[in-house]
C-alpha positions as CSV (number, residue, x, y, z in Angstrom):
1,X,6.0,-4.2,11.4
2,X,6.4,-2.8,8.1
3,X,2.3,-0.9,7.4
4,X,2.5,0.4,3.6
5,X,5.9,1.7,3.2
6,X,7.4,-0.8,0.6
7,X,5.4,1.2,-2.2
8,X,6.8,4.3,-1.9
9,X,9.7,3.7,-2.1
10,X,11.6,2.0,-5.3
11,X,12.1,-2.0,-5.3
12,X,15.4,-2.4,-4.7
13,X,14.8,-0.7,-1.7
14,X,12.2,-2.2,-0.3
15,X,13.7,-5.4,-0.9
16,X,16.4,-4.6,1.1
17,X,14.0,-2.8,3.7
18,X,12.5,-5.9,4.2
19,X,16.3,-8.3,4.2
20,X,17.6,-5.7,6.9
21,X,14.5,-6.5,9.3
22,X,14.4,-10.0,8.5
23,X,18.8,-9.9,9.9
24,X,17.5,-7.4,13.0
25,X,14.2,-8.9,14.2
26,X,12.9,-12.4,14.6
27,X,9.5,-11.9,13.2
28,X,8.7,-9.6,11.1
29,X,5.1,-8.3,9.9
30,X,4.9,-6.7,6.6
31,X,1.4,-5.2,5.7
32,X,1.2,-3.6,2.0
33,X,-1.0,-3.5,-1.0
34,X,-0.9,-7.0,-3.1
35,X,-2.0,-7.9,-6.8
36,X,-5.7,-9.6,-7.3
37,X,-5.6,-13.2,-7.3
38,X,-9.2,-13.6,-8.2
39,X,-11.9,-11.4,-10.0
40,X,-13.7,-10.3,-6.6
41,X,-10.0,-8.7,-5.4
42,X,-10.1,-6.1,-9.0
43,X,-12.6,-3.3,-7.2
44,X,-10.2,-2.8,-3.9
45,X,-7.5,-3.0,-6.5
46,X,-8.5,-0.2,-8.4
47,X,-9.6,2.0,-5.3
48,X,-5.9,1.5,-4.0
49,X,-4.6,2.5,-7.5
50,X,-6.7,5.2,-7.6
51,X,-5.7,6.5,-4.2
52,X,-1.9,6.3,-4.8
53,X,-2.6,8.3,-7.7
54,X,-3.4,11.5,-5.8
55,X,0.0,10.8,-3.7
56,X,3.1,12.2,-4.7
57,X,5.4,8.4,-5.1
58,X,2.6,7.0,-7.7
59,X,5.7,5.8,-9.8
60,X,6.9,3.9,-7.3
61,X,4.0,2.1,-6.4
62,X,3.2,1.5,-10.3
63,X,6.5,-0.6,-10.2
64,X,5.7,-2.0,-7.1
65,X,2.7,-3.5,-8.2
66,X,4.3,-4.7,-11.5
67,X,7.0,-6.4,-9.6
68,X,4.0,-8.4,-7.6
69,X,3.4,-5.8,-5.3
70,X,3.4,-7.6,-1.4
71,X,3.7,-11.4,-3.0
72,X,6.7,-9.8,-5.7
73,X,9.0,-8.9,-2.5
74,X,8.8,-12.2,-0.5
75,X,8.9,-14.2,-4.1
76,X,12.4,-11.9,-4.6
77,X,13.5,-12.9,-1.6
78,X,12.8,-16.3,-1.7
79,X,10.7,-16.2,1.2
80,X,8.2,-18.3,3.0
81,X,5.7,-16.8,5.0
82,X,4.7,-18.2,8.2
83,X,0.9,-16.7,7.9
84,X,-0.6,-14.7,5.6
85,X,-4.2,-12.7,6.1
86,X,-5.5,-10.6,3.0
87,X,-7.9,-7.6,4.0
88,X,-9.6,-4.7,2.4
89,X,-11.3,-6.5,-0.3
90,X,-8.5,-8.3,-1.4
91,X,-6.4,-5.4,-2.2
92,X,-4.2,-5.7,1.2
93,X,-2.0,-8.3,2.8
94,X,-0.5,-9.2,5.9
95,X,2.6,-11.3,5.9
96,X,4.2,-12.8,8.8
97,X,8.0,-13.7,8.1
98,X,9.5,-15.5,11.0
């Protein structure tokens, strides 16, 4: 289980973060911030933005969320998920990559 790691850290690397569990474990959990996909999702968007900004990796998230933050990774990987759950007002998702 991946729990908001793939933002601080540049996309390459959490692309190949997420390939190296996918070859190690059968199932694999990623949990991470995501973009809106409808209007009610901008408030919880914004808080996490806002958050990140006190933290020291803020430029790495900024990419992260203009790659398609949690959807950008498994859409670069060519991915399917098994399940997905979004929480925190829209601004969080769980993915389940079998």
């Amino acid at each position: 289980m991946l729990t908001f790691l793939l933002h601080g850290m540049p996309f390459p690397e959490a692309l190949k973060l997420v390939e190296t569990a996918r070859e190690r474990f059968r199932h694999v959990l990623l949990l991470d911030y995501k973009v809106p996909e409808r209007n009610l999702d901008f408030p919880a968007y914004w808080l996490g933005g806002w958050w990140e900004r006190l933290g020291p990796h803020y430029r790495h998230y900024g990419l992260y969320m203009r790659h398609g933050g949690l959807e950008g990774v498994i859409r670069e990987l060519r991915v399917i998920p098994c399940r997905r759950a979004v929480f925190w007002g829209g601004g969080v998702g769980l993915l389940w990559l079998v």
